[in-house]
Each structure stands twice: as C-alpha cells, then as structure tokens.
N, C-alpha and C positions, 0 to 999 in steps of 0.2 A: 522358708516357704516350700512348700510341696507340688510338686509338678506328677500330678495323678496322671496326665498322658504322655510320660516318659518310663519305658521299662524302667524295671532296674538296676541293669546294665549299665547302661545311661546316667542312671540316676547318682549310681557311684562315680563314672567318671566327672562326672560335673561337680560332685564332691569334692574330688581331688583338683579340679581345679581352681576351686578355689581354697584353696591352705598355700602357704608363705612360708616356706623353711619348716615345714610339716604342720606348722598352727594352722587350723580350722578358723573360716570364718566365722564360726560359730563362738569363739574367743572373740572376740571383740575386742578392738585395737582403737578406740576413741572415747570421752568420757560423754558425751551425749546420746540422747536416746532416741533422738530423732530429728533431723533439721528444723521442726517444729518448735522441739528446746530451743534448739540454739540460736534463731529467731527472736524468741522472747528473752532469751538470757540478754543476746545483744541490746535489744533494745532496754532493756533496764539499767545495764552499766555503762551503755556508751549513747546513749540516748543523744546527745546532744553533737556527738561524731557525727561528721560527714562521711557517710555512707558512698554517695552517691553523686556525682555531676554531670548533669547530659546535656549535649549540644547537640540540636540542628540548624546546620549551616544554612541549606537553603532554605529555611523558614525564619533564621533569625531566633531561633528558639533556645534560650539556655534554663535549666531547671537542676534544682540542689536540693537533695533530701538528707537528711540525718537518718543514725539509724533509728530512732522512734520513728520518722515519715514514712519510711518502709514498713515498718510492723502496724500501722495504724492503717496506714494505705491496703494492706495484705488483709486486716484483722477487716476492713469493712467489706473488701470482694469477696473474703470467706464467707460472713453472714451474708451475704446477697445470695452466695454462689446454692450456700444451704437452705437458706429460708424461703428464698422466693424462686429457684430450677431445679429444689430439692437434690444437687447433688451431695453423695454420700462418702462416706470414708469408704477406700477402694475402688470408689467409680474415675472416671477417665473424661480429660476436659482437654481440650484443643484450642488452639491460639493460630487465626491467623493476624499475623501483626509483624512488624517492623520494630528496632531497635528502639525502646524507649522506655521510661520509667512504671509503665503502667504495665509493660510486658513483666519486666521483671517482679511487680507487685503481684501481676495473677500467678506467677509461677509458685512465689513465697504463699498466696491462700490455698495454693493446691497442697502444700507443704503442710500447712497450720490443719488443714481438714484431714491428712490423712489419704486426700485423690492423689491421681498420676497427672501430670501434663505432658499432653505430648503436641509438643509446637509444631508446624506445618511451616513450612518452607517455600511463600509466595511467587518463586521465581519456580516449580514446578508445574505441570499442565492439571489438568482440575481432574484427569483420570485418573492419574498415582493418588493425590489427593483424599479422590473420594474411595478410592480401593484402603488407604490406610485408617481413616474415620470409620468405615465400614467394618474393617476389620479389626480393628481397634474396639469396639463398641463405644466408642464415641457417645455422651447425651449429650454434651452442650459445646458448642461453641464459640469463642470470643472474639471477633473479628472488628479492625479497626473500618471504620468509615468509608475507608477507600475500596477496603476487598468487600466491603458486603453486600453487594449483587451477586458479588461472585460466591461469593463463600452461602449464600442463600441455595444459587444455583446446586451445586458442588454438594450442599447437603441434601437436596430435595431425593435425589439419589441414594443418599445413607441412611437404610432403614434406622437405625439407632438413634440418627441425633434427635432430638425432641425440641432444644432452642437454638436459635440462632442467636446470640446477642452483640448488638451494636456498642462499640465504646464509642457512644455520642454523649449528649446535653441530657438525652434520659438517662442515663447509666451514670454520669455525674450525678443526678440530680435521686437518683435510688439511693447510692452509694451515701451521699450524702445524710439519711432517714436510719442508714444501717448504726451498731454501737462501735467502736472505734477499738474493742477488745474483742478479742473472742476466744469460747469455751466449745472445743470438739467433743462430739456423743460419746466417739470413741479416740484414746492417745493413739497419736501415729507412733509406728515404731521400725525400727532399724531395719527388719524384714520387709517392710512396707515396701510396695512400688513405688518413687519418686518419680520416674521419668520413664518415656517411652520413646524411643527414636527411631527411625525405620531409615535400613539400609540398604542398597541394590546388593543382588545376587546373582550369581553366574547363570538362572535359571529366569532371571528379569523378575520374578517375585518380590516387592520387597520383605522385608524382615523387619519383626519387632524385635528393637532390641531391648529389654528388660533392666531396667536397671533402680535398685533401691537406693533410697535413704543410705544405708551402710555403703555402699558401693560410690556415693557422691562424698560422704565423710571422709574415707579412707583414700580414694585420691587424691582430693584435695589437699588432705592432711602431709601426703608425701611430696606433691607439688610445693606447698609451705613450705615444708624442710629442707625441702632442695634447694630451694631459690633462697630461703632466708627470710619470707615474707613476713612480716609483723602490721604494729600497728601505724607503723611511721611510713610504710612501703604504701606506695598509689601505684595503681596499675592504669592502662590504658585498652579499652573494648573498641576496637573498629571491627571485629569479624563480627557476622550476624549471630543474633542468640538465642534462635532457632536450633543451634548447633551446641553439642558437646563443647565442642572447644571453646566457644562463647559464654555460654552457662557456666561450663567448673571450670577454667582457667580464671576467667574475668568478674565472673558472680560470686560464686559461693565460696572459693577459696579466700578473697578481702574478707566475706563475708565470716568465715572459720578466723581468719587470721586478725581481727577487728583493724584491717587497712581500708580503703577505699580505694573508688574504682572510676573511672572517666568513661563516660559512656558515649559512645559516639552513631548518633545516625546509621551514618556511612561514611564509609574511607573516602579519605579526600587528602591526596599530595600534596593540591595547596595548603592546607591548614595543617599536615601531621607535625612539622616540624614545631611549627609556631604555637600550638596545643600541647604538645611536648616539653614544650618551656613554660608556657602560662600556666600549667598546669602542677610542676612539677615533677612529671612521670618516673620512674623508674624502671618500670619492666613495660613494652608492648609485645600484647600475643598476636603473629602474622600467621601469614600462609606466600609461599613464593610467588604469588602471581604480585602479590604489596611492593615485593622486593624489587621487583623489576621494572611497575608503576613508579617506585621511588628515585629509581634508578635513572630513567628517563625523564622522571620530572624535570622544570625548568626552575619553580621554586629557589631562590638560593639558602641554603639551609644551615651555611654558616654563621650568619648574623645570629642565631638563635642560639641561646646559652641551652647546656645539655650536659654538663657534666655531673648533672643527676642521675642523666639516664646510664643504667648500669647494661643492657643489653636487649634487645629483641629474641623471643623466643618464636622459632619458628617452625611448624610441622604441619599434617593434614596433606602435605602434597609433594609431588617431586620434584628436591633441589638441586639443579645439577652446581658442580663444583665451579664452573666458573661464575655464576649467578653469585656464591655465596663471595667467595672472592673479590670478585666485581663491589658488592654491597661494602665490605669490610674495606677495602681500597680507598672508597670513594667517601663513605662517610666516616671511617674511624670507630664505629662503632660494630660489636660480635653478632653475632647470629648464632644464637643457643639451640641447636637444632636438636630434635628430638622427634619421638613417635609415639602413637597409640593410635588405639580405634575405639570407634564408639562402645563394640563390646568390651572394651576394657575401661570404661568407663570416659577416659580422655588419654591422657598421657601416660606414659608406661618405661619410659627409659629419656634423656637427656644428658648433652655434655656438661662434665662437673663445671661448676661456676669458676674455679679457680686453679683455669689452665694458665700456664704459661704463654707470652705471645708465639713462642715458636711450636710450643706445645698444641694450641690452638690449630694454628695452621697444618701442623702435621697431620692430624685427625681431619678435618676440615678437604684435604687438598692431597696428600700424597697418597691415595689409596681409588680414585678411580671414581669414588663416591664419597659426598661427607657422612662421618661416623654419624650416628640416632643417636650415641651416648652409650650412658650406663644406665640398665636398670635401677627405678625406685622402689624405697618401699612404699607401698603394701607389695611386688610383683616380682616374682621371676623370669629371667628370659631365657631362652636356650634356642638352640637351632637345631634339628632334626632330620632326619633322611624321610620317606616316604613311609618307613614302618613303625614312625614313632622312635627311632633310637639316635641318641646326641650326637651330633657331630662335631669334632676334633678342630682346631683355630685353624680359620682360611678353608674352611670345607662350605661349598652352599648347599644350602637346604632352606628348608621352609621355618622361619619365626615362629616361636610358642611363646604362650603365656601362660602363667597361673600364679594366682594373686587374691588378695580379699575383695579388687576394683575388678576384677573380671564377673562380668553381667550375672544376673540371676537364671536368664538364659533367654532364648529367642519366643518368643511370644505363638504357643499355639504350633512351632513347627517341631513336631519327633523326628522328623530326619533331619532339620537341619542341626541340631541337635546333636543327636547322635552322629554325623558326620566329624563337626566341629570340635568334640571333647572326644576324639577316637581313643586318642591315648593319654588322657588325665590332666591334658593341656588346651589349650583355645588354642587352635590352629588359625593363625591370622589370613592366611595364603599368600603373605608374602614371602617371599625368596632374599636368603640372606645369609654373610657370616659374621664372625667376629676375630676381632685379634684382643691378646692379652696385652695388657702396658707393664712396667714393670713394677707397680705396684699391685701389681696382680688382680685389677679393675680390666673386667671384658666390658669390653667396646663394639658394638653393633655396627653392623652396614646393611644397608638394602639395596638389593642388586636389581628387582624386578618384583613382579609378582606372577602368581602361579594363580590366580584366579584372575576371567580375564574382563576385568573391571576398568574403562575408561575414568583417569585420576585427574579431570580436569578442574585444576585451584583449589583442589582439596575437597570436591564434590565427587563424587562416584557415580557413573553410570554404566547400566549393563547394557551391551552389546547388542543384544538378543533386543531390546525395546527399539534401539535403534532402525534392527533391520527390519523390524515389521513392518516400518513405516517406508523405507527406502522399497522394499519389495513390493509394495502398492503400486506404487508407481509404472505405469504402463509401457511395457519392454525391457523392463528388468529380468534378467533371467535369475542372476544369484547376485547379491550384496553383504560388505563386508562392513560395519563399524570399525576401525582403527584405529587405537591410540595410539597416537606419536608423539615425538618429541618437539618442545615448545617452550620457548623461553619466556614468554609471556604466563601459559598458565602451569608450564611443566606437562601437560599434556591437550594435546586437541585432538580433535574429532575427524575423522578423514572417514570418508565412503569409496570403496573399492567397489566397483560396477562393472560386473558380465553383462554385455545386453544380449538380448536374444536374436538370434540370426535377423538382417535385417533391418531389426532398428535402428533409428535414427533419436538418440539421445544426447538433451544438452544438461552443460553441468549446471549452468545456473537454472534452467527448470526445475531441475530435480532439487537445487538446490531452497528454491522458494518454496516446492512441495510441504518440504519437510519441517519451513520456519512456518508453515500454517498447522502443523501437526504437533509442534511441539514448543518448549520455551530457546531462543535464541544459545543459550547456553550448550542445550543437549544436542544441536544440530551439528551434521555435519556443515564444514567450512571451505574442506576443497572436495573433489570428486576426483577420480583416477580411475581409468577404465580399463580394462585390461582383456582378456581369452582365456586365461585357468584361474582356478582357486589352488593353492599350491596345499597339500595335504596331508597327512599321516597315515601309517599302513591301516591304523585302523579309522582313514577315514576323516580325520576331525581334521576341521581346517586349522592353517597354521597360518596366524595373525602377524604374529611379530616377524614371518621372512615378508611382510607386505609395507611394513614400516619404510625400510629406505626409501619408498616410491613417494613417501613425503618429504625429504630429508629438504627440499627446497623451500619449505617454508615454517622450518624449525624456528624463523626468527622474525614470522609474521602475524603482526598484531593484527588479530579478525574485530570490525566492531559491527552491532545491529545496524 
C-alpha cells in the first residue's frame, strides 16, 4: 500500500520496519491471499466443525455455529452490506456492539467485501466516538438495539456516515432475502485494510491504527506456532472484541488454525471456572485486572476438572509480580504473560510454553517484573537508547519492534508517523530491558513507559483528555491525571489538584463532575490536592514523582 502523505524519508523507514531478519513484507510468509480465502476455504473443509460457542449468562442465551454458519452468516451481511448501503471494497464499516456471534459475522462480511471494520468500544463517551467515525470516514454503521439512540445520536455528528443500521427483526428479516454465498466486485487482498483501531496518544488525539489482511495473517500465524494451536485446541474469549486482543487472539487465529473458540458475553468469575470445564478449554486470553477478579472470587474452583487447561495467556496491562504469583499459588495453573500493541498488530513476544517449574518462576518473580517473554515470528524486539541505538543486557531503554504484524501505519497522521518509525523500528514507548538465558533466548522486561499513557486493564488513556475536563471545573487552578499503581486494574486514575487561592474544593464534587463528562472507567477515583506541580528544567511536569501520594490505595477496589 502507498502512503502519498508520507515523505520518503518516512516512507523508507516504515519499510524497514516492517522486514523480519531482513525479509520484506513484501515476501509473503502465509499461503492465503486474503482472510476472505481463508473464510471460504474453512467453510468448505471443515464445514460441519464447531467454529463457534457463545454464551450469555444473563440472558440465558447459549448459541453454536459450525464453520459454514459463519461463512453463510458473513456471506449474507456482505450482500446486504453491498446491495442495499452500497458499501464498497475499501470503504469503512463500524460496529457498535457487544461480544456476540453476529459481531463476529459482520467483521468476517467486512473481510469477504474487501472493507475495513473498525469496532467502537461502547464503554467510551460519544465524543471520541464520534471524532473516530468521523475521521475514519465511516458510511455505515451497525449498531446493536441497545446502543441505537445513541449511536443515531453520535452519528448525526459524523458528516460521513450515511446509515445507521439496527440489528433488529428488520435486519433478521433483510438478511434473511439476501444469497447465502457471496461473489466480491473486486478480490480482497493481503495489502488490503482489514481493521481499523484507534489508539490514545500523548497529544489526546486518537490514532488510527492501520492494520491489513497480511498483518492479522502473520500474527496470528505466530501466535499458533507458539502456543501449538491446531484443530483439536479450543480457546476461551471473555475480553471484549472490539479489541486486538479479542479479534486475533480468540477469532481469527482458531480461525487460521481450524480450532474453535468459546465465546463469552462478559467475564464472569462465577461461571469461568465451570465454562472451563464444560467446555473443554485449553488456552484463555486475560488481562490482570481477570486475575485479580479471580483471585478474590468466592466461586470454589476446585470441584471443576481442568486438566485440559494448559495455561492462561495474559497481557494488554500491568502485572505486578506478586498478582502473578498470587494466581499461580492459588490456582495451580501459569500465566503465559506476554506483549504487544495494537500497532503490532496484537502480540509480539511471550514466555516459551515449555518452562521448567523453577524456570517459570525465575522469569516470573526474580527480576523486579515478570519477563513479556521471547519475541515471535513474524517480529523482532530490541531495546534502544533515545538515538535509535541497541542496548547491551540489563540496560533500560525504550522497546522496538519490526515485523511483517507491525501496522501499515497510523491513519492520515505524517507526524505520528514519522515520529514512531524514527529509526526503522515502531517505537512502542515503552521502557524496558532484557536478559539472555542460557540458551541464548532474550527475554524482555517492562519497566514503565515513556509515553505518559494511563494503562488501566489494559485500556489506554491519555492524560491530556482527562485534565480538560478536571480544569473545568470552577477553582481549579492546575490538574494532574495520574496513573498509579492498582491491583485490581494494574493502573487507576488519580486527579492531583492546585486550587486557586481561596477555593474551597471537595473531592467528591469534583469527583461526580467528571463521572458526568465521561465513562466510569476514564474517571478519576481519588483526588489529592496539593500547592506545586513538581517539574523539569524544562518545564514539563513530572507525573510519576506524584504517584506515591496514591500509594494508599494501591489495593482499592473503585466500583460505579
């Protein structure tokens, strides 16, 4: 794909980012030519496989597709998507929706047409929302029953979109009139856009992150091989799939790998254990805030046979060492921890499946933080000084990537851009080193980050959105977003508060201010008020010496 508003400066380092042990993207490292193949190939050979299992709890709702259910389900949203909203190969479809079989089917018609889907993330406020539709060029939207008032709202705002569509009794009853096959104008292909996801940035902007066809192939495909996954592996989906990690952990990799996949609503500690076992599972993908939910559950989790399951994989958020400890303690069972980011498509490094128990915990436990693992293929990782140059085992510096899964690039932005691929690698910002083992396998750590991104549960928010809305607020003089430290979600939200001479400010005002401005999640939790913002010579405030002034409720569970 060609990025006409990138120098060619730029243009090359983006190149080089993404080659593998010097091979070029451009070499092609899988035998399909589009997720769209390998959609139809599935459904022809394993047509009668269980794809698919979904449960909603509170509704009492359980539903089982094969892979032909999937492709037939996908093959009639596409012709509705084209024949009667006129969307095109290329153009851009949006999902606001929750974890469920029909989500997964529009993703797969976005797939078979050759469009992008880029899912929306209903626990966000309808401003980000509508800034990403917007900027997005969004035409249609697909919104479940619930969100669409809102999602009508939200679009009326977004010059682009053109439909709103309801997945009601009319949209059953369309879908139903549409051919149960379908033939694209034009073949999607490996350059193609697949997915669109938008990320917080240090500037509150979000970021489209770009990512193809080849980019969901090629992770995936190294996720498989890591883990071992075949056709007899079942995975388990409790994070939302809205998310990278949702999609090609839990979707499309069973999907690559002709396993199946358990799909779950929402997480629920009463049910994981007992889902676990009825199910069969083998691998579930978390995030640490699950960990620590499980942790505390009351559930007894013994009764439940599980010596299927081979391990929990867990990344997207910060796991401190005793959490992980705590889990493996308590329940017997690993925590395959690992990393990536969305611009790397999902995952990017993981501990080898076949540590030793003491080996385990050595990585795990004796080092301050638990190791991310070893880089996969398609990617390589390094750690780097400020000027782009490697650093030496036990040095911190800032994580790189470059890989065939590292993005297409940031949607529309030439600076972030050209920030991000400075020196021929995807600059993550986060902060990290490595040690060697003696098989001569480098093993990552994450120390912190360098971009100053709130990482709560494995969501991202920038700072900068926060304090606009805290600086609203009447007798604020200056306000700080804070991430600190949280065993519940590995990071939460703290507001540091100047007032201006005089005022008389309460935390729970301020605190209700902000849960009308924004979603529960992105709120600050405590307030802390203080006389300076403590600084640098040149000026920038410094966040992290304001941390310890949470350190009291590192181990408190905030609910709406």
């Amino acid at each position: 794909m060609t990025h006409p508003e990138l120098d060619p400066t730029t243009m090359q380092l983006l190149n080089a980012a993404h080659t593998y042990t010097g091979i070029p993207a451009t070499t092609v490292q899988t035998p399909w030519s589009s997720l769209a193949e390998l959609l139809q190939a599935r459904a022809a050979s394993e047509a009668q496989r269980e794809y698919l299992a979904y449960f909603n709890d509170h509704a009492g709702e359980e539903i089982r597709w094969s892979y032909a259910d999937l492709f037939e389900r996908a093959a009639r949203i596409a012709n509705l998507l084209t024949t009667v909203y006129g969307v095109q190969h290329g153009e851009r479809v949006a999902t606001l929706a929750y974890n469920h079989p029909d989500t997964v089917a529009i993703y797969a018609a976005c797939w078979l047409i050759g469009a992008t889907i880029a899912p929306q993330n209903v626990g966000e406020d309808d401003q980000r929302i509508g800034f990403i539709l917007d900027n997005a060029a969004v035409r249609v939207v697909l919104a479940r029953t619930e969100y669409l008032e809102r999602a009508k709202l939200i679009c009326s705002h977004a010059a682009g979109v053109e439909h709103v569509v309801a997945l009601d009794a009319d949209f059953e009853q369309a879908l139903a009139a549409q051919p149960a096959t379908f033939e694209p104008s034009q073949a999607p292909s490996l350059d193609d856009e697949a997915l669109l996801v938008y990320t917080s940035g240090t500037t509150g902007a979000p970021k489209g992150v770009q990512l193809s066809h080849y980019n969901l192939l090629a992770d995936c495909t190294g996720i498989m091989r890591w883990h071992g996954i075949d056709s007899t592996s079942r995975l388990m989906a409790i994070l939302p799939i809205h998310h990278v990690n949702g999609i090609v952990v839990t979707l499309v990799t069973p999907l690559l790998a002709q396993a199946s996949v358990v799909l779950n609503r929402t997480f629920s500690a009463g049910t994981f254990w007992q889902r676990i076992a009825n199910e069969r599972v083998q691998i579930v993908s978390v995030v640490p805030t699950i960990l620590q939910y499980l942790c505390e559950g009351k559930p007894e989790h013994s009764q439940f046979e599980r010596s299927h399951l081979r391990y929990l994989i867990c990344g997207a958020g910060t796991l401190p060492v005793a959490l992980a400890k705590r889990f493996y303690d308590q329940f017997g069972v690993r925590v395959l921890h690992g990393y990536g980011l969305s611009e790397t498509t999902c995952y990017s490094c993981f501990l080898p499946t076949n540590l030793s128990d003491a080996e385990y915990r050595h990585w795990m436990e004796d080092f301050g933080y638990p190791s991310i693992g070893v880089a996969i293929w398609p990617n390589e990782m390094a750690v780097h000084d400020p000027q782009g140059h490697a650093l030496s085992e036990g040095e911190r510096g800032e994580i790189v990537i470059r890989g065939h899964n590292v993005m297409m690039s940031y949607f529309n932005r030439p600076d972030a851009n050209a920030e991000a691929f400075k020196y021929g690698w995807f600059r993550s910002g986060d902060e990290g080193f490595y040690q060697w083992d003696a098989q001569g396998r480098q093993f990552l750590f994450i120390t912190g980050r360098l971009k100053e991104l709130i990482n709560r549960g494995g969501v991202k928010y920038s700072p900068f959105e926060i304090e606009e809305v805290l600086l609203a607020v009447p007798g604020v003089r200056t306000a700080l977003a804070i991430a600190f430290p949280n065993n519940w979600y590995g990071e939460e939200v703290g507001a540091y508060i100047v007032p201006e001479d005089g005022a008389q400010l309460e935390a729970q005002a301020i605190l209700a201010h902000c849960r009308t401005q924004m979603p529960f999640a992105k709120c600050p939790k405590v307030v802390v008020f203080g006389t300076e913002i403590p600084v640098t010579a040149t000026g920038k405030y410094q966040r992290l010496r304001l941390q310890e002034l949470f350190a009291e409720w590192n181990d408190s569970q905030f609910r709406e």
